[in-house]
DSSP file (Angstrom, degrees, kcal/mol; ACC not computed):
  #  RESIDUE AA STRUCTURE BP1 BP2  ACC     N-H-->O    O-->H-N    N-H-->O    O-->H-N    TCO  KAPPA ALPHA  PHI   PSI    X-CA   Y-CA   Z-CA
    1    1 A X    >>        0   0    0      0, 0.0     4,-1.0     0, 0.0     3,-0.5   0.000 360.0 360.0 360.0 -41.4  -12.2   -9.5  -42.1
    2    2 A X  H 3>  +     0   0    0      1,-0.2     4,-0.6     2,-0.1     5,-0.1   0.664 360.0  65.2 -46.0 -25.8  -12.3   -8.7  -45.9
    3    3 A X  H >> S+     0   0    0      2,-0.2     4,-2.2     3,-0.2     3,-0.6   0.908  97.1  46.3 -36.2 -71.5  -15.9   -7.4  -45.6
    4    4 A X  H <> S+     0   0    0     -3,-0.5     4,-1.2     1,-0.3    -2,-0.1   0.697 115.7  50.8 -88.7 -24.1  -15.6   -4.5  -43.5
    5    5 A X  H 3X S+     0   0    0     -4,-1.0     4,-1.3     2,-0.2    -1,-0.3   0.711 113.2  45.2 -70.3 -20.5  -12.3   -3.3  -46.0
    6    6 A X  H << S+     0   0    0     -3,-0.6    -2,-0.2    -4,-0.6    -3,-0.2   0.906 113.2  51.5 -99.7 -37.0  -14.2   -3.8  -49.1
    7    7 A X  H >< S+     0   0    0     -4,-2.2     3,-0.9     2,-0.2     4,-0.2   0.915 116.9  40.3 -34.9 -64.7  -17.2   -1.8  -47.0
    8    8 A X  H >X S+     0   0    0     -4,-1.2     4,-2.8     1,-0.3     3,-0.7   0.863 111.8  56.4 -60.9 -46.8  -14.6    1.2  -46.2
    9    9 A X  T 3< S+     0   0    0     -4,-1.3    -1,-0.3     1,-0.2    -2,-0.2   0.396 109.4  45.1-101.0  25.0  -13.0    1.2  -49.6
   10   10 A X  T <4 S+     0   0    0     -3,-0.9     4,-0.2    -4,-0.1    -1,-0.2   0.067 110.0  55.1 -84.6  -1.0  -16.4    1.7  -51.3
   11   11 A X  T <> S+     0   0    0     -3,-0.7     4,-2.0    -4,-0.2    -2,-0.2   0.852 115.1  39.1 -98.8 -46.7  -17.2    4.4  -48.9
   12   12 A X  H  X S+     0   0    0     -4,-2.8     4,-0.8     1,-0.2    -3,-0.1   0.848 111.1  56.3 -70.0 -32.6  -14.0    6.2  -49.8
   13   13 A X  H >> S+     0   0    0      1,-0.2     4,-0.8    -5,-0.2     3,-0.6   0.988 120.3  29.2 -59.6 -47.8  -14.3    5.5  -53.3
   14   14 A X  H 3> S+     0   0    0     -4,-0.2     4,-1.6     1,-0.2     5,-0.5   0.841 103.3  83.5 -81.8 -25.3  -18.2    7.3  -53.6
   15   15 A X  H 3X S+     0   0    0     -4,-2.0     4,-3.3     1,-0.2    -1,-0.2   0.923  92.5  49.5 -51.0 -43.1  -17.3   10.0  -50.5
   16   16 A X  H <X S+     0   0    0     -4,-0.8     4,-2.0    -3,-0.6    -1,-0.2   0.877 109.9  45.6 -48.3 -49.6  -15.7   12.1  -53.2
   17   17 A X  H >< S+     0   0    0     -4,-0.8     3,-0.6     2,-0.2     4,-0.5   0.953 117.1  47.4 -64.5 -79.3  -18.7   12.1  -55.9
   18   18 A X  H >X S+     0   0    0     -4,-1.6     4,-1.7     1,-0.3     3,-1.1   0.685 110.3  52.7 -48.1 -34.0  -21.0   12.8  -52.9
   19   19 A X  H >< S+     0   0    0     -4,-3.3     3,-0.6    -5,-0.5     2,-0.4   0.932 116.3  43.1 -38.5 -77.5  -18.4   15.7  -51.7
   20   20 A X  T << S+     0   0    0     -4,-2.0    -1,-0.2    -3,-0.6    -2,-0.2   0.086 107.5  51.1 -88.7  13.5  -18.6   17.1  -55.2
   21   21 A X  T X4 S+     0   0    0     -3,-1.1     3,-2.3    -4,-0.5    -1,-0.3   0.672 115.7  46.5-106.4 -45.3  -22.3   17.0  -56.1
   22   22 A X  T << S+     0   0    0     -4,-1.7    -2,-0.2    -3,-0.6    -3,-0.1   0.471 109.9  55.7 -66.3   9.4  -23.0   18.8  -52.8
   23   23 A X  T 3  S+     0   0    0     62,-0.1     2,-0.5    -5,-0.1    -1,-0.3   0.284  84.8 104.5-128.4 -19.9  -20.1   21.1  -53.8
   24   24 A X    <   -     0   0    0     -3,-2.3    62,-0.4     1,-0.0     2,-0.1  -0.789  67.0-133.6-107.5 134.6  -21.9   22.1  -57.3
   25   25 A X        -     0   0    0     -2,-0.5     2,-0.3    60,-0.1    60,-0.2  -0.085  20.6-169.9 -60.2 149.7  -23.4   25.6  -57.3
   26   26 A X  E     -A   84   0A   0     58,-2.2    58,-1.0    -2,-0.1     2,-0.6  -0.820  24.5-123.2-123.8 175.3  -26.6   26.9  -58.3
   27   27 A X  E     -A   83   0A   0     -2,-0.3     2,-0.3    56,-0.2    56,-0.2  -0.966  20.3-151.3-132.1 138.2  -27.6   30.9  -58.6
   28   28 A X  E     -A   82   0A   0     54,-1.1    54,-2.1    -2,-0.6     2,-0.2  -0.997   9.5-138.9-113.2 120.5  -30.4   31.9  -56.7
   29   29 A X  E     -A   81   0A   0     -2,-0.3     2,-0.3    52,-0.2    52,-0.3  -0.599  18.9-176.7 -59.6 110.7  -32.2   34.8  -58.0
   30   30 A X  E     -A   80   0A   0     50,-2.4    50,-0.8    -2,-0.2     2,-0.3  -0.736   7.3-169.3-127.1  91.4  -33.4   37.5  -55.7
   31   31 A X  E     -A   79   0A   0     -2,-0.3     2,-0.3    48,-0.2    48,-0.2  -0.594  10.4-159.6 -99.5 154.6  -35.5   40.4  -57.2
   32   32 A X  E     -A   78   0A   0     46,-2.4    46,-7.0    -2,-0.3     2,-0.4  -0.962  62.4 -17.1-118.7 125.4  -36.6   43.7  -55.4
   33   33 A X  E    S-A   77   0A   0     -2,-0.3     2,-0.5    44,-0.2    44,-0.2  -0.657 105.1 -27.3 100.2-147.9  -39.6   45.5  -57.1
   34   34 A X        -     0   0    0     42,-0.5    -2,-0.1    -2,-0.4    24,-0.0  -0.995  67.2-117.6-130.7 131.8  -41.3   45.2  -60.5
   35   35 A X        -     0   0    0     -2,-0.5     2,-0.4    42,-0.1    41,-0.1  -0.445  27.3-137.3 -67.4 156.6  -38.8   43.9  -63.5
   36   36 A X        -     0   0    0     65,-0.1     2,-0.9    41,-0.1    -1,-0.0  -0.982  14.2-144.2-118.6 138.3  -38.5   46.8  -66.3
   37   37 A X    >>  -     0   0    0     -2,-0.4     3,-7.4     1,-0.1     4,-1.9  -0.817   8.0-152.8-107.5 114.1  -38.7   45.4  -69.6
   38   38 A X  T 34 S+     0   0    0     -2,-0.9    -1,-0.1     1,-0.3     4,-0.1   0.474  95.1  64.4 -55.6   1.1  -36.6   47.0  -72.2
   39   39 A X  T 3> S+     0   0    0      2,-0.2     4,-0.5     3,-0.1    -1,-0.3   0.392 108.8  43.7 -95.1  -4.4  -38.9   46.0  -75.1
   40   40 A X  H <> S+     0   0    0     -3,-7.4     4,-1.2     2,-0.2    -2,-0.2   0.625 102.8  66.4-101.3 -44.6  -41.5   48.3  -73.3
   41   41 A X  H  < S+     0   0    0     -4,-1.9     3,-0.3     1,-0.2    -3,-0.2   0.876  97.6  60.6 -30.8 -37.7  -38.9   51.1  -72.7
   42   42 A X  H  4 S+     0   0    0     -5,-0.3    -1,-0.2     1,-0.2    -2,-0.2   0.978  88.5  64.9 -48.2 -59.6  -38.9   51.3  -76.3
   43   43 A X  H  < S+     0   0    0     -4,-0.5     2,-0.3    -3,-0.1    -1,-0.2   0.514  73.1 111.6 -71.0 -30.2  -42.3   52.2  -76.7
   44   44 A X     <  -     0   0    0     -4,-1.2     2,-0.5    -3,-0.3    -1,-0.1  -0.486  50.3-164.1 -81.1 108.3  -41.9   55.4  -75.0
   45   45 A X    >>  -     0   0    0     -2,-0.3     4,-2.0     5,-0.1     3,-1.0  -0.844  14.4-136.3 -83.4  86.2  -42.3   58.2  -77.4
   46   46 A X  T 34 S+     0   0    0     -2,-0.5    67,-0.2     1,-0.2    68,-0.1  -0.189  99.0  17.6 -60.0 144.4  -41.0   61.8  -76.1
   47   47 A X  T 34 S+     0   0    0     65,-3.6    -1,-0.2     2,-0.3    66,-0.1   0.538 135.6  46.3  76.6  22.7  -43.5   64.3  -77.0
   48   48 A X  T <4 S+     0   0    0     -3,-1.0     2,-0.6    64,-0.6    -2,-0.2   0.534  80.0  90.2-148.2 -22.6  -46.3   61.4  -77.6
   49   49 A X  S  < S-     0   0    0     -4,-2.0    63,-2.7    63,-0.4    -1,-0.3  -0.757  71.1-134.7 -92.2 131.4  -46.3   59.0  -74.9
   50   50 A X        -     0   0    0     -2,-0.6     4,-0.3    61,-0.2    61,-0.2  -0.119  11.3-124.2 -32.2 150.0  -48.9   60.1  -71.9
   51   51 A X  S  > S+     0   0    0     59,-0.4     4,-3.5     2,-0.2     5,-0.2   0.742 112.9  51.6 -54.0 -45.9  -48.3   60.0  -68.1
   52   52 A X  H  > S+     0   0    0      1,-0.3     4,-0.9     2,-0.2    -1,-0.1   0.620 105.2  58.0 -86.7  -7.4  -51.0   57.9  -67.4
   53   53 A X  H  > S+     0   0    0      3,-0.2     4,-1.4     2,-0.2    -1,-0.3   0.811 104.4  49.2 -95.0 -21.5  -49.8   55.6  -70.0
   54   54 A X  H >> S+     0   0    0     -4,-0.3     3,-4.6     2,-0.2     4,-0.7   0.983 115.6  43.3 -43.5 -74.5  -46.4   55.1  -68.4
   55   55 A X  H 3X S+     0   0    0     -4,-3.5     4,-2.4     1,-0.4    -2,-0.2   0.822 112.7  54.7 -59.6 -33.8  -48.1   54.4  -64.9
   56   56 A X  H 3< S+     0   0    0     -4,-0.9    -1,-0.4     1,-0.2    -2,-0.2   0.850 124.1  25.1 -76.4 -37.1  -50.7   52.2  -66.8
   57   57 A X  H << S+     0   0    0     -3,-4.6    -1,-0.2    -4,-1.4    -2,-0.2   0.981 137.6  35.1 -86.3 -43.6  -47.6   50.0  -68.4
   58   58 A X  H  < S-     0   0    0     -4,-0.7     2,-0.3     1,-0.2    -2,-0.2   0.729  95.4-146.9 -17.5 -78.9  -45.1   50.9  -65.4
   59   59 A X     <  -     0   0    0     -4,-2.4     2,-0.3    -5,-0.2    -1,-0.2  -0.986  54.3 -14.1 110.8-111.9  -47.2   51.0  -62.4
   60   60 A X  S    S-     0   0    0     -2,-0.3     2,-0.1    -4,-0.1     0, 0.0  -0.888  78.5-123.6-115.6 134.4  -46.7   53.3  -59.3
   61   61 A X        -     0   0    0     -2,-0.3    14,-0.2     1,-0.1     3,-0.1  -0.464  12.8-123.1 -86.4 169.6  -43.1   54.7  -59.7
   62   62 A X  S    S+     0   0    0     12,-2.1     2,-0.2     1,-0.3    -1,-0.1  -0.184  96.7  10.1-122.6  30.3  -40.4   54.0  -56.4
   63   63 A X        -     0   0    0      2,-0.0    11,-3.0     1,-0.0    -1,-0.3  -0.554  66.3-165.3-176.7 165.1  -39.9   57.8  -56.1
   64   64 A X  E     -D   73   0B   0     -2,-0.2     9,-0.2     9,-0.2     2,-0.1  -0.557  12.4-176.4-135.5  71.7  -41.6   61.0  -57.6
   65   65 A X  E     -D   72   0B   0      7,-1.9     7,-0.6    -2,-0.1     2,-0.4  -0.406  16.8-143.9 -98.4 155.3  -40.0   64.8  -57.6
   66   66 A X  E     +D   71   0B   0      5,-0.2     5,-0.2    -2,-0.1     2,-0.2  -0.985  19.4 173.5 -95.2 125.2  -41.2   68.0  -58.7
   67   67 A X  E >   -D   70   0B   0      3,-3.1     3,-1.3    -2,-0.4     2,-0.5  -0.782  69.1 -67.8-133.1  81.8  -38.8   70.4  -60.1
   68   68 A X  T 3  S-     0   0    0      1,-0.3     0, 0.0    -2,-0.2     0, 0.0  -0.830 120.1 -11.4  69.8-127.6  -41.6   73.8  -61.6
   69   69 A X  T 3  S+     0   0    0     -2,-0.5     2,-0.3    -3,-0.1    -1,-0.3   0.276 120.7  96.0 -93.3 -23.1  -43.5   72.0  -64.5
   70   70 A X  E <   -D   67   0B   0     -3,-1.3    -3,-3.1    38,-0.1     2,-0.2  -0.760  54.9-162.1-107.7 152.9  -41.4   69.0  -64.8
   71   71 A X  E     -D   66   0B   0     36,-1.2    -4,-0.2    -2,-0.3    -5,-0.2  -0.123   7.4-152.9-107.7 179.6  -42.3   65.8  -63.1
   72   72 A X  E     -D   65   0B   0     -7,-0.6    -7,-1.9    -2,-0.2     2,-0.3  -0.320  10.2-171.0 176.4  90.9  -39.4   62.8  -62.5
   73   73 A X  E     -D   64   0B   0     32,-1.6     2,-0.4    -9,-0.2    -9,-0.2  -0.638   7.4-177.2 -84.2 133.2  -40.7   59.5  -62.3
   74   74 A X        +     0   0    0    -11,-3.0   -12,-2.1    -2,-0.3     2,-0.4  -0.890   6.8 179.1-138.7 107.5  -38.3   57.4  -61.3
   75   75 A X  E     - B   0 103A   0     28,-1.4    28,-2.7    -2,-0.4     2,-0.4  -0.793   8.5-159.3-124.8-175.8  -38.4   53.2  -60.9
   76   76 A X  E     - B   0 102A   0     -2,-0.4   -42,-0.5    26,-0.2     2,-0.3  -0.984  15.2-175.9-142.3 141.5  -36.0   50.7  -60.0
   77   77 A X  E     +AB  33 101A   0     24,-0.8    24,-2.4    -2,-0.4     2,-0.3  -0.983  15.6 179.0-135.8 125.2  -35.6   46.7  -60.4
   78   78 A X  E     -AB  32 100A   0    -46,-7.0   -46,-2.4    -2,-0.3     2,-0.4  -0.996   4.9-176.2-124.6 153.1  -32.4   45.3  -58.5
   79   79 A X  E     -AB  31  99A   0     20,-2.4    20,-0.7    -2,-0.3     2,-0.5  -0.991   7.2-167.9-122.5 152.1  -31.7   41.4  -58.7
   80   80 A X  E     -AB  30  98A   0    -50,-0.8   -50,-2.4    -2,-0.4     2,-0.4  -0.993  10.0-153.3-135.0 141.2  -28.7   40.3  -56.6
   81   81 A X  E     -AB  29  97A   0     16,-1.5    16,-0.8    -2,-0.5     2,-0.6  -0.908  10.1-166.5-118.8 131.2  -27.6   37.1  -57.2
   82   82 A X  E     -A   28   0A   0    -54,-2.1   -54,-1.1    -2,-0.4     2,-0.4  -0.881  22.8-118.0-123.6 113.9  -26.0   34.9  -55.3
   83   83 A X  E     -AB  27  92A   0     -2,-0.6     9,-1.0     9,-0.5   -56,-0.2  -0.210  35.5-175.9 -34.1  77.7  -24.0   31.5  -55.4
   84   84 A X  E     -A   26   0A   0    -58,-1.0   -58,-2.2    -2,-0.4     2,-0.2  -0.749   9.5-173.7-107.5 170.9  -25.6   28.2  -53.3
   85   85 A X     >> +     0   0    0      5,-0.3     5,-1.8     1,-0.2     4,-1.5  -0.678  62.2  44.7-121.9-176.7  -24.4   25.0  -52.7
   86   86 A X  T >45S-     0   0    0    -62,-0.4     3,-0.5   -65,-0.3    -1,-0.2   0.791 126.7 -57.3  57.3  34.1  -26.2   22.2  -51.0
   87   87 A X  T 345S-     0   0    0      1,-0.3    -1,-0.3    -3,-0.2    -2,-0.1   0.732 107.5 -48.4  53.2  42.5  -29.7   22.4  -52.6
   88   88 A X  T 345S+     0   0    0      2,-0.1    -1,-0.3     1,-0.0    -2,-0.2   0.270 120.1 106.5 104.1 -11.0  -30.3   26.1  -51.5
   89   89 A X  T <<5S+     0   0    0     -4,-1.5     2,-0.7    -3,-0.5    -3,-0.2   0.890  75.6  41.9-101.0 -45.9  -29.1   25.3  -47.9
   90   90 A X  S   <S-     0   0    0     -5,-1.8    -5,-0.3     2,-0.0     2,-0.3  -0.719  76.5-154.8-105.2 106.7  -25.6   27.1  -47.9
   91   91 A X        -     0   0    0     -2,-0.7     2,-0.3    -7,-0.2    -7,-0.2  -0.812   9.9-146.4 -92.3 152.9  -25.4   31.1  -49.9
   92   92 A X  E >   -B   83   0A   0     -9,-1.0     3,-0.8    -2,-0.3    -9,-0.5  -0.856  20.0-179.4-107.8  69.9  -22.2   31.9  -51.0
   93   93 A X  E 3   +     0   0A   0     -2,-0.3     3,-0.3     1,-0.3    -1,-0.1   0.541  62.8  87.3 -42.4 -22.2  -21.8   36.1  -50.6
   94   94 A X  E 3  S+     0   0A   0      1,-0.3    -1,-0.3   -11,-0.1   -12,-0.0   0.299 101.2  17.4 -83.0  14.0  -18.4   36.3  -51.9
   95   95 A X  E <  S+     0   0A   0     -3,-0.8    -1,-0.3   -14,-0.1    -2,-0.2   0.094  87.6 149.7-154.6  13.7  -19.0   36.7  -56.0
   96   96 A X  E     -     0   0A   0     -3,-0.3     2,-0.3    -4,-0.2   -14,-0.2   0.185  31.5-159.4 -15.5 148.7  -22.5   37.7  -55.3
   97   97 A X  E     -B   81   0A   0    -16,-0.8   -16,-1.5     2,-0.0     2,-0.5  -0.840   5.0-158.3-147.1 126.2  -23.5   40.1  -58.2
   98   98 A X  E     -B   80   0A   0     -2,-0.3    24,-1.8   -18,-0.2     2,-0.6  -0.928   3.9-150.7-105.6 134.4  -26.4   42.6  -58.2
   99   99 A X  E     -BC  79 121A   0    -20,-0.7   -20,-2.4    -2,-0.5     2,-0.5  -0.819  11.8-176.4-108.2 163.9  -28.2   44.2  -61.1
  100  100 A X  E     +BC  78 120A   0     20,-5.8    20,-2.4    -2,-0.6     2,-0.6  -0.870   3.7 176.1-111.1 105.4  -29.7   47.5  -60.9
  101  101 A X  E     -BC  77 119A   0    -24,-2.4   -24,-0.8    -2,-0.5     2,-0.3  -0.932   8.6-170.2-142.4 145.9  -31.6   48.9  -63.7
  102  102 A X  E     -BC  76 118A   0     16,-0.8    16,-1.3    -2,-0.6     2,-0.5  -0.763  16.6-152.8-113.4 135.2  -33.4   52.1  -63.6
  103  103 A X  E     -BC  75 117A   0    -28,-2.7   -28,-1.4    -2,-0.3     2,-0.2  -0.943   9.9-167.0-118.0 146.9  -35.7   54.1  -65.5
  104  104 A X        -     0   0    0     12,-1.4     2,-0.3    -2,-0.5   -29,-0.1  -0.502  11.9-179.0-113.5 171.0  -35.9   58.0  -65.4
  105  105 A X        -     0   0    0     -2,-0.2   -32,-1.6    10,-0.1     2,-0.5  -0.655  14.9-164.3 175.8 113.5  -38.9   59.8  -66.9
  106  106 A X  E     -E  114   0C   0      8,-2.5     7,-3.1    -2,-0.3     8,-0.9  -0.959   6.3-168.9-126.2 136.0  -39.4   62.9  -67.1
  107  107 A X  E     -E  112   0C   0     -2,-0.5   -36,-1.2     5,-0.2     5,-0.3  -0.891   4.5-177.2-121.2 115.0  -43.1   64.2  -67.9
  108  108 A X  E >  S-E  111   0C   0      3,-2.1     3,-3.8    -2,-0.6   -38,-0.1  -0.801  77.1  -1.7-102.9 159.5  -44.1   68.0  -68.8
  109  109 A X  T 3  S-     0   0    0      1,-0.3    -1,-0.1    -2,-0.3     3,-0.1   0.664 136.9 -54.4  48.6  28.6  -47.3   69.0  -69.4
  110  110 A X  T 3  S+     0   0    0      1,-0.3   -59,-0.4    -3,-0.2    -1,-0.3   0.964 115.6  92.5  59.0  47.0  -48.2   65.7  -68.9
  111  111 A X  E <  S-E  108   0C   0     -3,-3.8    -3,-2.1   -61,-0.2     2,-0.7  -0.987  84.9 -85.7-153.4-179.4  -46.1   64.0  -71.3
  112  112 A X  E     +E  107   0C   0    -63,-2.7   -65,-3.6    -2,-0.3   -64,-0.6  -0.697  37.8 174.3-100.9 126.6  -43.3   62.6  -71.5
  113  113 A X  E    S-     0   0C   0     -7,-3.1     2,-0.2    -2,-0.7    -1,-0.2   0.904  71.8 -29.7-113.8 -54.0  -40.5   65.1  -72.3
  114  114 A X  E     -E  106   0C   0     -8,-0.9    -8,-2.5    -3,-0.2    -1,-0.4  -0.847  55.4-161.2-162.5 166.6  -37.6   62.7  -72.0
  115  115 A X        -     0   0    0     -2,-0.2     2,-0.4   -10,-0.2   -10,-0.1  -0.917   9.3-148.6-177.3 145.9  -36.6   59.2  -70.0
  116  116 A X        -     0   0    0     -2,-0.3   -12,-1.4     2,-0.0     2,-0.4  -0.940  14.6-167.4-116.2 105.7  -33.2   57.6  -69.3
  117  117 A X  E     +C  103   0A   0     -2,-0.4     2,-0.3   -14,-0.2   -14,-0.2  -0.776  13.5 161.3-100.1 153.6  -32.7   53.7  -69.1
  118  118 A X  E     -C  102   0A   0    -16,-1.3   -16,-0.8    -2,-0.4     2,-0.5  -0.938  35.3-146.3-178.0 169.1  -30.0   51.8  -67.8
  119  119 A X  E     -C  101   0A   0     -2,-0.3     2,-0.4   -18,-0.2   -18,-0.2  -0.967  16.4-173.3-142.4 100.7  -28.5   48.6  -66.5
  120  120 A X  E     -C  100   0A   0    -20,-2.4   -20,-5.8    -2,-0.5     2,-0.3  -0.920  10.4-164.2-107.8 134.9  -25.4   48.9  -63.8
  121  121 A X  E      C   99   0A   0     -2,-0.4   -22,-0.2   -22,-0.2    -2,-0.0  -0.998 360.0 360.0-129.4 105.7  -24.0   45.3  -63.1
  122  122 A X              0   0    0    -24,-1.8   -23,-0.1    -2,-0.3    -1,-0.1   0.157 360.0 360.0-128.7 360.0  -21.6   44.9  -59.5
């Protein structure tokens, strides 16, 4: 009869650890888009840097206006990240966090006139 107690109160003793390993989080990573790297966002020189050398470091921009002369290349990287447990199995939406960061560009005469970076974090 001692057996099957000593069985039970080893089950209970290790049931906790196993709760809590299956209970520790990971972030999973989800990007939309091409990453912008802010060591090449430096390089871009208004009144020096080329068009065709944006798209050439850049790529194809995710939207493109004409406003008269001025061009406005515009891309965008978002990562949302998100809380799982349970070796990817379970996501956790509720402190999810995405960032968004955009570059602006704007190209006259086929250069680059000006350009806006930034990084919004929700």
């Amino acid at each position: 009869m001692k057996r099957p107690d000593r069985r039970l109160r080893n089950l209970l003793l290790i049931l906790p650890f196993i709760t809590l390993i299956g209970c520790a989080g990971t972030v999973a990573t989800r990007p939309e888009g091409a990453a912008i790297e802010k060591t090449r966002v430096l390089e871009i020189q208004p009144g020096v840097t080329a068009r065709e050398k944006v798209i050439e470091t850049f790529g194809a921009p995710n939207e493109t206006t004409m406003e008269g002369i001025t061009e406005r290349l515009v891309y965008v990287f978002k990562e949302k990240m998100t809380k799982t447990y349970f070796e990817g199995l379970v996501e956790s939406e509720v402190n999810a966090k995405t960032r968004t960061t955009t570059l602006t560009i704007v190209i006259k005469d086929n250069v680059v006139d000006e350009y806006n970076f930034k990084v919004v974090e929700k």
